[in-house]
C-alpha positions in Angstrom: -79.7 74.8 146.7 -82.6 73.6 144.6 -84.2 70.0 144.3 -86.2 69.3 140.9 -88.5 65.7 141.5 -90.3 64.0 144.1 -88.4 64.1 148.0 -85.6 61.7 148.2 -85.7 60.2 151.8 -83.3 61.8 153.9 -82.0 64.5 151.5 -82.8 67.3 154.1 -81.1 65.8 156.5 -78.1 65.3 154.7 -77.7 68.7 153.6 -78.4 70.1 156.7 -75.7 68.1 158.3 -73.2 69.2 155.7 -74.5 73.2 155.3 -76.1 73.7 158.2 -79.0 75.9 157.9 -79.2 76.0 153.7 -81.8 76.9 151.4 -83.7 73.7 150.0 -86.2 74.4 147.8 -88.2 71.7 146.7 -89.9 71.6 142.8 -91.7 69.6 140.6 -91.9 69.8 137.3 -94.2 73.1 137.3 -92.7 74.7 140.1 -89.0 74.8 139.0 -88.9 77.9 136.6 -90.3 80.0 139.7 -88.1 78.1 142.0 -84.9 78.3 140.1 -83.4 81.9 140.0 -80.9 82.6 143.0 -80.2 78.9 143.1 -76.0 77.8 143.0 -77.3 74.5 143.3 -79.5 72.1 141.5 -80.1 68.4 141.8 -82.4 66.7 139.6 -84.2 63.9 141.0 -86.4 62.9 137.8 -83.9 62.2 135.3 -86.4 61.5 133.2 -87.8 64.9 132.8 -87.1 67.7 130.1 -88.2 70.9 133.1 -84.0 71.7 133.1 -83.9 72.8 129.8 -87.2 74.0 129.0 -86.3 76.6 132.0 -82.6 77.0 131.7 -83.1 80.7 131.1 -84.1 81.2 134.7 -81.1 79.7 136.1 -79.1 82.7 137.0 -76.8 81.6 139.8 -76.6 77.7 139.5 -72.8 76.7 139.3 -73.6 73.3 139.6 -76.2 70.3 138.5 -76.3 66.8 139.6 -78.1 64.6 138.7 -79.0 61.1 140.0 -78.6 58.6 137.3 -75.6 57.3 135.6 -77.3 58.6 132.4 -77.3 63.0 131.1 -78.6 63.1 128.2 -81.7 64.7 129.0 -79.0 67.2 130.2 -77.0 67.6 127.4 -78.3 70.7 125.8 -76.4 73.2 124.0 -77.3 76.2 127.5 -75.8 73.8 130.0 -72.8 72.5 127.8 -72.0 76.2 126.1 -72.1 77.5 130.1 -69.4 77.6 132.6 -71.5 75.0 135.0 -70.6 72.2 136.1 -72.3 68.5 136.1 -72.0 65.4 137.4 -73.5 62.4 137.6 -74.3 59.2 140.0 -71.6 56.8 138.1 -71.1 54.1 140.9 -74.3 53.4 142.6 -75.7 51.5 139.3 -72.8 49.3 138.5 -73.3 45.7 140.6 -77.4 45.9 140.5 -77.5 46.7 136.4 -74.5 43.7 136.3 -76.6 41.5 138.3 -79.6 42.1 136.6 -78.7 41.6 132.9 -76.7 38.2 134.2 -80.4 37.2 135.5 -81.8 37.8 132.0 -78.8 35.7 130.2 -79.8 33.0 132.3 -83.4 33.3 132.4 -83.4 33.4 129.0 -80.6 29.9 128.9 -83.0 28.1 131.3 -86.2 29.0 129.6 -87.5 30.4 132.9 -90.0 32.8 131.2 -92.0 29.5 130.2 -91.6 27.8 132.7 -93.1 29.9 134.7 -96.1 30.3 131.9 -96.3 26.9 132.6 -96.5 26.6 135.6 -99.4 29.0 135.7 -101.2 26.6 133.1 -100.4 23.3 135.4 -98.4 22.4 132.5 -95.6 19.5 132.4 -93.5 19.8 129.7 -89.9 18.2 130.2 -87.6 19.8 127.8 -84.3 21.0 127.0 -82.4 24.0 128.1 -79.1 25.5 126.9 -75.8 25.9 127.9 -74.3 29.2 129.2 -70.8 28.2 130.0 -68.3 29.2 126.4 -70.9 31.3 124.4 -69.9 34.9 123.2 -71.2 38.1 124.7 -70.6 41.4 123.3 -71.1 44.3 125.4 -71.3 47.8 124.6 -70.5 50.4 127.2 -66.8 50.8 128.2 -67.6 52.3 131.7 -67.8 51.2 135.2 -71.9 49.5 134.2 -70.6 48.2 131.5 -67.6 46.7 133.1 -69.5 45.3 135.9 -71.8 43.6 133.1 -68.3 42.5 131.3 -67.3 41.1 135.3 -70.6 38.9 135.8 -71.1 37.4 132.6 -67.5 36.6 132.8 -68.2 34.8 136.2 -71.0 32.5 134.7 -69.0 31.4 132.1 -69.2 33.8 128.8 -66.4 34.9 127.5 -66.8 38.6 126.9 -65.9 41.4 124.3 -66.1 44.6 125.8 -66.8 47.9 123.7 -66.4 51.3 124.8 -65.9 54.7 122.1 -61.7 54.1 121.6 -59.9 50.9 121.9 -57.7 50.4 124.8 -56.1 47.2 127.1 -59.2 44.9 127.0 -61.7 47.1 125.2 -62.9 46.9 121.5 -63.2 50.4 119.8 -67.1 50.9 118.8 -65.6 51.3 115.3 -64.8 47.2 115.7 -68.8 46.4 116.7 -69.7 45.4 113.1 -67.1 42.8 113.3 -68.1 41.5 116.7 -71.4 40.9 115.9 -71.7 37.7 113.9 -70.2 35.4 116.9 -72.2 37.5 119.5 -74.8 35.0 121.1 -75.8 38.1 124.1 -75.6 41.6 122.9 -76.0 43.5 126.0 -76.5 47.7 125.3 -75.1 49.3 127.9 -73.7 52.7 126.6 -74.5 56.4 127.4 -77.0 58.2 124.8 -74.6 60.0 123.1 -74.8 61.5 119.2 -72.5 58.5 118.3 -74.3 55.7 119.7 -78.1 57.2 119.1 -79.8 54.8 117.0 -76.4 51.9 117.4 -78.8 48.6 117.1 -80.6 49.4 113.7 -81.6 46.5 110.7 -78.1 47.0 109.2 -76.8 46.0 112.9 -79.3 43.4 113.5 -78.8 41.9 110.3 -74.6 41.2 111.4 -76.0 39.0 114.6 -77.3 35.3 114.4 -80.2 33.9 114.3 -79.3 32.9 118.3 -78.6 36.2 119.6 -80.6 38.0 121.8 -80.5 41.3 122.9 -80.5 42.9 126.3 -80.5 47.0 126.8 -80.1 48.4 130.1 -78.8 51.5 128.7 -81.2 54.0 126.9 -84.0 53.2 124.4 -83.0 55.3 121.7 -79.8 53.6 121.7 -82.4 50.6 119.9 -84.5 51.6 116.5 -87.5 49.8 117.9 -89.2 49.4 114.7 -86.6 47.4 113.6 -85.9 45.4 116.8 -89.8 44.2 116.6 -89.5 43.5 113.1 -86.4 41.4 113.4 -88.4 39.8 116.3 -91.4 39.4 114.2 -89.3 37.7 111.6 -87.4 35.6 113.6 -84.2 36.9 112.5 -83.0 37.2 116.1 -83.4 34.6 119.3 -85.2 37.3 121.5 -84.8 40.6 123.7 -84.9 42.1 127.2 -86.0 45.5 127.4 -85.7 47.2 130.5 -85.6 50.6 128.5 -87.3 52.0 125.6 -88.0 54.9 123.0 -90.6 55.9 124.9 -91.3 55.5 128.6 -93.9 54.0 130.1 -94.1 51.6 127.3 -96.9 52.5 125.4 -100.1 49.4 125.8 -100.5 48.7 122.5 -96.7 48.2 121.9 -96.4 45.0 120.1 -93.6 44.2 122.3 -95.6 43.5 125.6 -97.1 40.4 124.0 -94.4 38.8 122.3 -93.6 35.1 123.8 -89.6 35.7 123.2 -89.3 39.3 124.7 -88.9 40.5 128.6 -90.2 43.8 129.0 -89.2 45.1 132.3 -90.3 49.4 133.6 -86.6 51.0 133.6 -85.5 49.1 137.0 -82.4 47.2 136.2 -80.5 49.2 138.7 -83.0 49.5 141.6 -82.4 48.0 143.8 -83.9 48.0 147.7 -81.4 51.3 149.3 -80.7 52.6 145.8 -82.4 55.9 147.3 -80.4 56.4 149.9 -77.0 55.7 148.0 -77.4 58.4 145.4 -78.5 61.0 148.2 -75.1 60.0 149.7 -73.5 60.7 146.8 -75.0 64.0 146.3 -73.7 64.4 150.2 -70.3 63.8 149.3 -70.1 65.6 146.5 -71.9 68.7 148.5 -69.3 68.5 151.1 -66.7 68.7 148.5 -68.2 71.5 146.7 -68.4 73.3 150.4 -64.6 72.5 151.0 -63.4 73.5 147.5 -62.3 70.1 146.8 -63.0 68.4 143.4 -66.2 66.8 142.9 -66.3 63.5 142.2 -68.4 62.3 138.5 -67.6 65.2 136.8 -69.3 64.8 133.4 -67.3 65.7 130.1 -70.4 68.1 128.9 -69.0 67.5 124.9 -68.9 63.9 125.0 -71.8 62.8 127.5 -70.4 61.2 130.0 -67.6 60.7 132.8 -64.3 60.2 131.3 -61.7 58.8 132.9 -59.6 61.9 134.3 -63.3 63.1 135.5 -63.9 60.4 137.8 
């Protein structure tokens, strides 16, 4: 077995207890296309890194990849989906922080917090007016278990909620239908696998479709945003604001315009971190080790064509 990223805690023990005496390998970055031959298994730790595919020739024995993030896109590449190997993902251990978080932001953003607390820092009394949460319109985007945990909370603080995954089904928009939702949407939350389709979903023909009110909040993937026209819609004022907790290109870069810009929230890709998050995904990777040991079906099975978990996967 072969780890790719920095040491979880407790990810020796844990495979020890379930394989006894195994071979772990441990690799960064650097180390993996030395580390990888022989290896059946491989869990990527960094899901942020490119190392899989720029070395995929070297991985002559893996059967299996998981990785631990809800997200695979930096794993969707045409050696892994073409080959017989299978791959899952950590759907599940996101679902209630992400939900959490972006319900934070639809209220921070209600209550004004952001300048409050710039008052606040200034000494500053300035009584004003805040807005109403309870019976305004959120659309998200993202039909699985995140984005149904976002659907849940916002639901529990009073918005009433159109869900949107890839096909229609009982309670879910089809993405075909987002065009139409858009125009009523006050929150527009992004919370959908990078995926050909949705690559590039919030552009200025999109942005144009929501009211001046909306504001946008992506806890998915960047790309799933064309930035340039997200700041420029900001710039102009055509839209309310935006909470970024992911972008195009990670760390935001300093002289993005975005860090400075009194109706944005820039957060570092930490939505769904929450204090044990660690832990929980090297459980999961336990599980499904266990499983894989016993010949039993692994759990988050990813559909390798479409990029993500589908339901008869899970």
């Amino acid at each position: 077995m072969l780890h790719a990223g920095d040491t979880p805690p407790g990810l020796d023990a844990a495979v020890t207890d379930v394989l006894g005496d195994a071979d772990v390998r441990l690799a960064t970055a650097d180390e993996l296309p030395a580390a990888l031959p022989g290896a059946d298994t491989l869990l990527v730790w960094d899901f942020t890194s490119d190392a899989v595919r720029d070395c995929w020739a070297a991985a002559d024995a893996v059967r299996w990849v998981h990785t631990a993030s809800a997200g695979v896109d930096r794993l969707i590449f045409p050696g892994l989906v073409e080959s017989d190997v299978v791959l899952t993902n950590s759907r599940g251990v996101f679902d209630t922080p992400i939900a959490e978080y972006v319900a934070g932001l639809v209220l921070a953003f209600a209550k004004d917090l952001p300048r409050t607390l710039a008052q606040q820092a200034c000494r500053e009394w300035h009584h004003r007016e805040t807005e109403d949460v309870a019976g305004t319109r959120a659309v998200v985007v993202g039909g699985g278990p995140i984005g149904r945990a976002v659907a849940a909370m916002l639901t529990a603080i009073g918005q009433r909620v159109d869900l949107v995954g890839r096909t229609a089904s009982d309670g879910v928009h089809a993405i075909d239908d987002l065009p139409a939702l858009l125009p009523e949407a006050d929150t527009l939350v992004l919370a959908a696998p990078l995926t050909d389709r949705t690559r590039g979903l919030l552009d200025a023909a999109a942005i144009d479709l929501l009211p001046r009110r909306a504001r946008v909040i992506n806890v998915g993937r960047g790309p799933l945003v064309v930035q340039a026209d997200l700041v420029a819609a900001l710039e102009q004022g055509r839209i309310a604001g935006a909470a970024l907790d992911v972008f195009e290109t990670e760390p935001l870069p300093a002289d993005s315009p975005l860090w400075t810009m009194p109706n944005v929230i820039v957060s570092p890709h930490m939505s769904g971190d929450t204090t044990g998050w660690r832990d929980n995904l090297v459980a999961l990777f336990a599980d499904n080790l266990a499983r894989s040991r016993d010949g039993r079906p692994l759990r988050n099975v990813v559909d390798k064509n479409r990029g993500y978990v589908s339901e008869r996967h899970r």
